[in-house]
N, CA, C and O atoms as a Tripos MOL2 file, in Angstrom:
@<TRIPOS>MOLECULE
protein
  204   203    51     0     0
PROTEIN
NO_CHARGES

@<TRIPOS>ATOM
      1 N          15.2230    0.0770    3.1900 N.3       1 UNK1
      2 CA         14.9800    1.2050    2.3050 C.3       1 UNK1
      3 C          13.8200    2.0220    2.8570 C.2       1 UNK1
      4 O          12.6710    1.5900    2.9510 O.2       1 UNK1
      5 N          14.2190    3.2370    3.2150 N.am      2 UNK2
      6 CA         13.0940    4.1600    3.6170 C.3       2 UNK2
      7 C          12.1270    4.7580    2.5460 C.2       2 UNK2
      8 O          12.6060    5.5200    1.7070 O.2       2 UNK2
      9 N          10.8820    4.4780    2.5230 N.am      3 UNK3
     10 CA         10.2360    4.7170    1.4420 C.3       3 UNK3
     11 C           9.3930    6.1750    1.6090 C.2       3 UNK3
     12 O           9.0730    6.8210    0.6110 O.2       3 UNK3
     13 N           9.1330    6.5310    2.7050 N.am      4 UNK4
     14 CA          8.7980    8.0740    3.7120 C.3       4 UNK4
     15 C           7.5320    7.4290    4.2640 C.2       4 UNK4
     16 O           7.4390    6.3500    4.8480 O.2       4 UNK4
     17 N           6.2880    8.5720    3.8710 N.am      5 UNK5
     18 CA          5.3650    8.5880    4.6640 C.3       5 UNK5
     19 C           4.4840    8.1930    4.1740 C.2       5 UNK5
     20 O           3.7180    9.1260    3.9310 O.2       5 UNK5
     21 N           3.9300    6.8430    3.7070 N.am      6 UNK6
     22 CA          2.5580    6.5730    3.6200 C.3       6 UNK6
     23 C           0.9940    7.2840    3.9370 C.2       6 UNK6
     24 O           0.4670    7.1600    5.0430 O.2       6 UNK6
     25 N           0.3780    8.0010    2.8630 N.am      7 UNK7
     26 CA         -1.1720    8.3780    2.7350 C.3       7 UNK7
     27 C          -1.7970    7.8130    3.9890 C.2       7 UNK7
     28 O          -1.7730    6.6850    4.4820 O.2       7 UNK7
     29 N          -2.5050    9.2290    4.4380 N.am      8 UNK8
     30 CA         -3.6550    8.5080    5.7950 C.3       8 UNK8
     31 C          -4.8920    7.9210    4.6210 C.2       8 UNK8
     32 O          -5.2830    8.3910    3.5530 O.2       8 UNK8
     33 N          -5.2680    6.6780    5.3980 N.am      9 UNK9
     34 CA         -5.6950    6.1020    4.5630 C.3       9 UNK9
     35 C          -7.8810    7.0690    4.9980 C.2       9 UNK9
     36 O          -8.1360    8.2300    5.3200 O.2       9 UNK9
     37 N          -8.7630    5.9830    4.7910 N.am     10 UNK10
     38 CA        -10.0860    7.6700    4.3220 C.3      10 UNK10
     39 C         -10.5040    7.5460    5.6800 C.2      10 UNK10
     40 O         -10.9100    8.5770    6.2180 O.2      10 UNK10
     41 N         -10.4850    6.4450    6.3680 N.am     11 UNK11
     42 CA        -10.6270    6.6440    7.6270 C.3      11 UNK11
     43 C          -9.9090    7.7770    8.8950 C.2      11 UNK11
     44 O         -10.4040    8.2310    9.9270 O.2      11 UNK11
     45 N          -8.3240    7.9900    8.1620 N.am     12 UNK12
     46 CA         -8.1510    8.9310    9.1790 C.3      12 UNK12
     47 C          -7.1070    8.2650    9.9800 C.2      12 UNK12
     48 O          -6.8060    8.8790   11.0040 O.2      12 UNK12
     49 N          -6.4460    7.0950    9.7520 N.am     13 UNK13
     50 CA         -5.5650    6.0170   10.5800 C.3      13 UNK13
     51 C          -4.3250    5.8910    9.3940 C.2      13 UNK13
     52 O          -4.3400    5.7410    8.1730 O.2      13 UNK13
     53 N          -3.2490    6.0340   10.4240 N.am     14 UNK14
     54 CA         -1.7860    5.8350    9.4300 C.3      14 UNK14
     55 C          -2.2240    4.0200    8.7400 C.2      14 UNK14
     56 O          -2.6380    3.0910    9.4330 O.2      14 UNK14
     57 N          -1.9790    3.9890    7.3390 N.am     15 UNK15
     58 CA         -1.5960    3.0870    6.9410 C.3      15 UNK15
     59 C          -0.2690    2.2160    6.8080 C.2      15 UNK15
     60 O           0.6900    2.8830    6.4200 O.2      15 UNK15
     61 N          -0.0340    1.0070    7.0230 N.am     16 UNK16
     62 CA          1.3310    0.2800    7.3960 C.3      16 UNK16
     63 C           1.1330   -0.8530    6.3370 C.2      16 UNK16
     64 O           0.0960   -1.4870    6.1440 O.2      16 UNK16
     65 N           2.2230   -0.9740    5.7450 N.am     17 UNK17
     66 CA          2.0130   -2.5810    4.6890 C.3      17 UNK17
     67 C           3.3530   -2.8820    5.7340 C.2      17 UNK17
     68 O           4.0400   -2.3360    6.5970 O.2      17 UNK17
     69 N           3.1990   -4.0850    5.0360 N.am     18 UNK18
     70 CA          4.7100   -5.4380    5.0790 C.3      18 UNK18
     71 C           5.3140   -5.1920    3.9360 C.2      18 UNK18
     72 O           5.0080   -4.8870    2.7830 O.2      18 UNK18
     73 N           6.6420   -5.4950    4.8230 N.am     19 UNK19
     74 CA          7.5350   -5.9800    3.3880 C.3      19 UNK19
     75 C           7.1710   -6.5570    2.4550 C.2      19 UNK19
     76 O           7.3780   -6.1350    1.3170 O.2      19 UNK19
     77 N           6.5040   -7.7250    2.7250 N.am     20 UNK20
     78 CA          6.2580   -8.3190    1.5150 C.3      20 UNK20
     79 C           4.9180   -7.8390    0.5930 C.2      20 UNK20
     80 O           4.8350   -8.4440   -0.4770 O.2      20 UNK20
     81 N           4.0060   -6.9790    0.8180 N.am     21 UNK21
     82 CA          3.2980   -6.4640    0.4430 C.3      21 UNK21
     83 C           4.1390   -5.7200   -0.4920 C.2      21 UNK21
     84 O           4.4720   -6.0520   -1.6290 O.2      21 UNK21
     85 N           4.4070   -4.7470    0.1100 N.am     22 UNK22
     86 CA          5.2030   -3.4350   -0.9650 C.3      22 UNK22
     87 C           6.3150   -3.9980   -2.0680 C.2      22 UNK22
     88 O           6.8200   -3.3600   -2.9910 O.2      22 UNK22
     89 N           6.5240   -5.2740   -1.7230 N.am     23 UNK23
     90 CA          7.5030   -6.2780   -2.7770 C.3      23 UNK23
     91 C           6.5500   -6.4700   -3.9730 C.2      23 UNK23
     92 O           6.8760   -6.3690   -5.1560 O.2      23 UNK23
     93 N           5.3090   -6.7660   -3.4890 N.am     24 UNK24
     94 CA          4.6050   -7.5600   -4.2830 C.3      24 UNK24
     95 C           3.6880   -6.4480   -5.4630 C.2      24 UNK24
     96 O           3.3990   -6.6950   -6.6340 O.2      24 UNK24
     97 N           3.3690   -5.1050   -4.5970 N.am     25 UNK25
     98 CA          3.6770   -4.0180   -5.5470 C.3      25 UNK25
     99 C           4.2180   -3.4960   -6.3420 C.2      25 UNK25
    100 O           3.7900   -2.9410   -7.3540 O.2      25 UNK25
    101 N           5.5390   -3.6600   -5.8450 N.am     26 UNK26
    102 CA          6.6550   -3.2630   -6.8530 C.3      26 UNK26
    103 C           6.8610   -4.1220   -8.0170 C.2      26 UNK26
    104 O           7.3430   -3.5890   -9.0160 O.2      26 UNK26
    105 N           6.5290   -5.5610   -8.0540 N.am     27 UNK27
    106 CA          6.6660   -6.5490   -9.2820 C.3      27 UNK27
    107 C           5.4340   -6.0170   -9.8130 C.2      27 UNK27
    108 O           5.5230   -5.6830  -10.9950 O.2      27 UNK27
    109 N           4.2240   -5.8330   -9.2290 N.am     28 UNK28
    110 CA          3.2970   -5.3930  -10.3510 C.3      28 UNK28
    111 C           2.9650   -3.5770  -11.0480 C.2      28 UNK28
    112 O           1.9700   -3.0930  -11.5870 O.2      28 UNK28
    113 N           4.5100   -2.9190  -10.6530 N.am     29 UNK29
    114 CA          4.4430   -1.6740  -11.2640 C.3      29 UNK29
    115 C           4.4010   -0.7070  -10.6080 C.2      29 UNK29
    116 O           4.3950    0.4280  -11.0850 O.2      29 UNK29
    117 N           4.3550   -1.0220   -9.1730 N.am     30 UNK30
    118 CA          4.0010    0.5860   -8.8780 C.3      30 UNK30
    119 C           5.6170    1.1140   -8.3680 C.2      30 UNK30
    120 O           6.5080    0.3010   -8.1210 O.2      30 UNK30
    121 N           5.7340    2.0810   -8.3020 N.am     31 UNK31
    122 CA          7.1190    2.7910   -8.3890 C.3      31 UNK31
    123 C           7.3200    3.6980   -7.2770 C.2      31 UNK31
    124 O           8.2900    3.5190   -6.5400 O.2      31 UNK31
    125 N           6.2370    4.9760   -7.0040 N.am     32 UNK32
    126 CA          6.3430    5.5350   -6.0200 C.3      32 UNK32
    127 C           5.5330    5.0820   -4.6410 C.2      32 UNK32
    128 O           4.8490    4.0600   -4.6020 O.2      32 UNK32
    129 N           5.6790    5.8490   -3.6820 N.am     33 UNK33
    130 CA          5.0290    5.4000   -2.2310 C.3      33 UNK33
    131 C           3.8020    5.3940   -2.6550 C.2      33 UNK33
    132 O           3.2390    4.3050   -2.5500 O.2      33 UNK33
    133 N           2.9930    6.5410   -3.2530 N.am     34 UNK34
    134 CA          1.3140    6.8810   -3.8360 C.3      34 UNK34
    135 C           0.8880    5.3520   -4.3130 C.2      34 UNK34
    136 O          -0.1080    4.6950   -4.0090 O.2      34 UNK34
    137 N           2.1580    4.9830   -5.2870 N.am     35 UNK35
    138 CA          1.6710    4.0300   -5.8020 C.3      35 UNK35
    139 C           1.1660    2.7920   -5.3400 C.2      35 UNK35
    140 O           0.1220    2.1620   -5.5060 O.2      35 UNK35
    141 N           2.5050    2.5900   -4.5370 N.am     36 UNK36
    142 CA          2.9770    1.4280   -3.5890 C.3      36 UNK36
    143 C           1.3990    1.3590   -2.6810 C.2      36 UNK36
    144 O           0.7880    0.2900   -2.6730 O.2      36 UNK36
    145 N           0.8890    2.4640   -2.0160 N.am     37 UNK37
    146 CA         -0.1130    2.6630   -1.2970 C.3      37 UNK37
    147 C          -1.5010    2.5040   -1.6080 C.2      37 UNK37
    148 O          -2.5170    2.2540   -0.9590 O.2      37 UNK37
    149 N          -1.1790    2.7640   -2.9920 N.am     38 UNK38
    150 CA         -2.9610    2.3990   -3.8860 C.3      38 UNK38
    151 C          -3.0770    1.0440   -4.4500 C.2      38 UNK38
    152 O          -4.1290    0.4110   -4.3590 O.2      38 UNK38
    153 N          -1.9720    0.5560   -5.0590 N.am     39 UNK39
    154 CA         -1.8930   -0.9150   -5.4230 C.3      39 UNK39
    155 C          -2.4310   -1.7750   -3.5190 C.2      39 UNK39
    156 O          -3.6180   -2.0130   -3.2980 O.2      39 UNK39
    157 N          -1.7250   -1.9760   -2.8280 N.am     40 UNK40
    158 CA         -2.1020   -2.6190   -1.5940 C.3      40 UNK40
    159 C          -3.9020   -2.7760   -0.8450 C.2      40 UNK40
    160 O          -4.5620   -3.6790   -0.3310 O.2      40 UNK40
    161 N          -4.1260   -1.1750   -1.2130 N.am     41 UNK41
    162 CA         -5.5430   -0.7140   -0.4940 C.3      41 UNK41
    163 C          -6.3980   -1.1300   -1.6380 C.2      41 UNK41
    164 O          -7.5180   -1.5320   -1.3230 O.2      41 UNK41
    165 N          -5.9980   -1.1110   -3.3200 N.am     42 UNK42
    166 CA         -6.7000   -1.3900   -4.0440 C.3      42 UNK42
    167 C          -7.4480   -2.9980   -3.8150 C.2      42 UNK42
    168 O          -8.6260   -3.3070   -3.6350 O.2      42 UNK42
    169 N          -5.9290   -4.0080   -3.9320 N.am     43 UNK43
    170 CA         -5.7940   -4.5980   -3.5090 C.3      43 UNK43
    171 C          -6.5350   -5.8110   -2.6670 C.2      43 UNK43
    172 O          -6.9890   -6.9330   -2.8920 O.2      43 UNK43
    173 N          -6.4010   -5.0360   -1.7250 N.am     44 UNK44
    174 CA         -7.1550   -5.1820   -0.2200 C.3      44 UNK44
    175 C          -8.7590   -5.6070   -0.3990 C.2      44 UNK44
    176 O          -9.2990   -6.6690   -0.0920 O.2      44 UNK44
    177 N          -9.2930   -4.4890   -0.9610 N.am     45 UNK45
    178 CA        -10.7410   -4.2840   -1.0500 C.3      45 UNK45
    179 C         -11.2630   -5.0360   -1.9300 C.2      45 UNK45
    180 O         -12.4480   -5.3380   -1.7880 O.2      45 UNK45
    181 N         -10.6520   -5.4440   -2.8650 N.am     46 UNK46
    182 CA        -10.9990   -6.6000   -3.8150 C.3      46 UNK46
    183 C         -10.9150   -7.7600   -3.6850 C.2      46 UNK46
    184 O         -11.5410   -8.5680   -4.3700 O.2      46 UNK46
    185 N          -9.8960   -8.1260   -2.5210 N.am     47 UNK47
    186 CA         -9.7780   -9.3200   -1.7590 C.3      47 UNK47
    187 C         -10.8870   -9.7610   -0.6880 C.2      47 UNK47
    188 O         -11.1840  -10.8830   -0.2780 O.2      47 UNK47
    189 N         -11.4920   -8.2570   -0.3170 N.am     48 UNK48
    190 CA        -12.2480   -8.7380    0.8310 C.3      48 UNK48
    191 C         -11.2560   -8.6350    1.8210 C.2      48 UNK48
    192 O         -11.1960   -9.7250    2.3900 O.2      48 UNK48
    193 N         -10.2830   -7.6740    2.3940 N.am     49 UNK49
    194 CA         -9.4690   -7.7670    3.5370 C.3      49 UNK49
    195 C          -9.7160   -6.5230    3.8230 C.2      49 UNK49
    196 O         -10.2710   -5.8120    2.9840 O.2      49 UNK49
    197 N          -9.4030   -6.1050    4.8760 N.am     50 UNK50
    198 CA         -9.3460   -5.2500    6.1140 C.3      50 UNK50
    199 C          -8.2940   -3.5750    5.1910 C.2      50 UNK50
    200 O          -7.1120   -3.5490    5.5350 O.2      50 UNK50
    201 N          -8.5680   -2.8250    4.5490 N.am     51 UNK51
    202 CA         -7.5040   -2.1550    3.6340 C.3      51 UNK51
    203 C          -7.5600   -0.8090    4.8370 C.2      51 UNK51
    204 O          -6.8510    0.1860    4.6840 O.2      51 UNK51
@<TRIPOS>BOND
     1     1     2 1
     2     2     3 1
     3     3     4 2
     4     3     5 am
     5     5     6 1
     6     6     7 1
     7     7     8 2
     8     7     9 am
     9     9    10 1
    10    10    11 1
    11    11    12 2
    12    11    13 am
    13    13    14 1
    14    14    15 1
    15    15    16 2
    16    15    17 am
    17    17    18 1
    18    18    19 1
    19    19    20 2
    20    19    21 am
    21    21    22 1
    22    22    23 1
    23    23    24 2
    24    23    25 am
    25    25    26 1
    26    26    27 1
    27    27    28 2
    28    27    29 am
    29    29    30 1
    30    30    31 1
    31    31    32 2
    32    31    33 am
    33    33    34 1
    34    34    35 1
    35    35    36 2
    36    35    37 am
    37    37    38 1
    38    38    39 1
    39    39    40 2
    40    39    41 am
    41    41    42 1
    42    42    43 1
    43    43    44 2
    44    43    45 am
    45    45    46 1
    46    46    47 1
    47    47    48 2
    48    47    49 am
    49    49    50 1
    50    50    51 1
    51    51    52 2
    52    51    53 am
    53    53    54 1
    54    54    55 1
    55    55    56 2
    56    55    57 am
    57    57    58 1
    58    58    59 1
    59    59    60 2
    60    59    61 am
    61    61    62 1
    62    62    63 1
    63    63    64 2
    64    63    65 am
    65    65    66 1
    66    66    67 1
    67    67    68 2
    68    67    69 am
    69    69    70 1
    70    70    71 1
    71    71    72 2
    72    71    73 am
    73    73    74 1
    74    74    75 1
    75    75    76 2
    76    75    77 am
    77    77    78 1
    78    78    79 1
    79    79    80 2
    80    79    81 am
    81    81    82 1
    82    82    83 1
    83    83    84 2
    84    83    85 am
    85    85    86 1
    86    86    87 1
    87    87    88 2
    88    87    89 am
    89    89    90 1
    90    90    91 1
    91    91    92 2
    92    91    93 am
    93    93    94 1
    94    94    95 1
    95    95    96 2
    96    95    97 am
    97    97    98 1
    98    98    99 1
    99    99   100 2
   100    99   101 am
   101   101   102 1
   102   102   103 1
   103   103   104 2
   104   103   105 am
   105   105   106 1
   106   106   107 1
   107   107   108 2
   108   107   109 am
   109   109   110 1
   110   110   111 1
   111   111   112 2
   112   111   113 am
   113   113   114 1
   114   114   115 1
   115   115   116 2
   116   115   117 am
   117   117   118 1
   118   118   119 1
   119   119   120 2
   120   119   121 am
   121   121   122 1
   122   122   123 1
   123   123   124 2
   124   123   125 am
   125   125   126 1
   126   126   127 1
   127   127   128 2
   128   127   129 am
   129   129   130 1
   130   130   131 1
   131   131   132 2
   132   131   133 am
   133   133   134 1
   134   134   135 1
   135   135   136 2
   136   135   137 am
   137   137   138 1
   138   138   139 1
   139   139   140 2
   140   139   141 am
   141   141   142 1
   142   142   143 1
   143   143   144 2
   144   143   145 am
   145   145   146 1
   146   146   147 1
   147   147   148 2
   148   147   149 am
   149   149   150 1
   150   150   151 1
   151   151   152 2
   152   151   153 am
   153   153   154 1
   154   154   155 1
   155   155   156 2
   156   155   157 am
   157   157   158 1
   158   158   159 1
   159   159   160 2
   160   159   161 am
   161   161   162 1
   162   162   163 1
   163   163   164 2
   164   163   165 am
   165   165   166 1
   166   166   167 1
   167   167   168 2
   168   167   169 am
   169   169   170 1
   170   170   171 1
   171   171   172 2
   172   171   173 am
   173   173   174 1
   174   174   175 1
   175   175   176 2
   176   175   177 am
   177   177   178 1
   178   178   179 1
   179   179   180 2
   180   179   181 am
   181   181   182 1
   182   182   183 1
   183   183   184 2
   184   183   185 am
   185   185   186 1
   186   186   187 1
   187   187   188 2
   188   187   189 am
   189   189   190 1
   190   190   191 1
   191   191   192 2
   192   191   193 am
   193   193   194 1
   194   194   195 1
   195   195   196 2
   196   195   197 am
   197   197   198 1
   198   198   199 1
   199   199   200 2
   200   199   201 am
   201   201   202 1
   202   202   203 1
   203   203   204 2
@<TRIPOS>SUBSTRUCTURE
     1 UNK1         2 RESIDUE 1 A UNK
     2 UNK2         6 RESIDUE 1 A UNK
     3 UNK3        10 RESIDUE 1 A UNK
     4 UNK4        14 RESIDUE 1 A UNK
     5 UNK5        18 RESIDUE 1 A UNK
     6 UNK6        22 RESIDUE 1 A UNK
     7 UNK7        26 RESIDUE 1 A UNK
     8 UNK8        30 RESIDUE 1 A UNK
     9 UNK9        34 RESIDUE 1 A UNK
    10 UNK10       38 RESIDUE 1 A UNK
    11 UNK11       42 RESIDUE 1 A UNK
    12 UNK12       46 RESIDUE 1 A UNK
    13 UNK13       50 RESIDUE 1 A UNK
    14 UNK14       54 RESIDUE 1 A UNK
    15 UNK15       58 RESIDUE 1 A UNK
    16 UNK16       62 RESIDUE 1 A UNK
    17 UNK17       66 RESIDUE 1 A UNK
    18 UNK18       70 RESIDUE 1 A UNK
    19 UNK19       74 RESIDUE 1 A UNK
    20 UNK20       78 RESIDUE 1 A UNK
    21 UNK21       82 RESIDUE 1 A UNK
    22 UNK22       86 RESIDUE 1 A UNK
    23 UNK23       90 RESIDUE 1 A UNK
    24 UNK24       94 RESIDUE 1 A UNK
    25 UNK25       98 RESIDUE 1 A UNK
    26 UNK26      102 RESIDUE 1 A UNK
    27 UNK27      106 RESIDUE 1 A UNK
    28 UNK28      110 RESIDUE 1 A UNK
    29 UNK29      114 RESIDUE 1 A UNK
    30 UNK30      118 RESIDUE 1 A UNK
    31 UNK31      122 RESIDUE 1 A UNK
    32 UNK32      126 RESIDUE 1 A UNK
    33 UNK33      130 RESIDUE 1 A UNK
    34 UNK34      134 RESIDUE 1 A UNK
    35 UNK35      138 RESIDUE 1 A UNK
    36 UNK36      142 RESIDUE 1 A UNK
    37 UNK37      146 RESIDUE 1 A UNK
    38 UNK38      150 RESIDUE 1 A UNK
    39 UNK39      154 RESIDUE 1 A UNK
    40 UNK40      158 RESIDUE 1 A UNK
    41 UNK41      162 RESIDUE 1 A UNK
    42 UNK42      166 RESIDUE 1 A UNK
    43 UNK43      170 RESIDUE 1 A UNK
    44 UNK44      174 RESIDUE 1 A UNK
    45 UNK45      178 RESIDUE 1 A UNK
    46 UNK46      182 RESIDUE 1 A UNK
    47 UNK47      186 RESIDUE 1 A UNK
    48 UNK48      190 RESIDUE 1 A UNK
    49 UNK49      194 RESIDUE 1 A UNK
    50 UNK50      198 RESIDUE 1 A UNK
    51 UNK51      202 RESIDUE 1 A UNK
């Protein structure tokens, strides 16, 4: 499923999830790519990972 073009993320570098990332978005609500893209980076930064 082509989802388009993922937000440059603030650095200025294309952002890329996994499949299973954007899966794991989608069970917790998010619907569009924006979404899909802020849930992950949100995510990320709260984990302490690399967003």
């Amino acid at each position: 499923m082509d989802l388009g073009q993922f937000p440059m993320d603030e650095k200025g570098s294309p952002t890329s999830f996994t499949p299973e990332e954007i899966e794991w978005a989608r069970e917790n609500g998010a619907q569009s790519a924006d979404e899909i893209a802020y849930y992950i980076t949100q995510h990320k930064r709260l984990t302490g990972e690399e967003a």
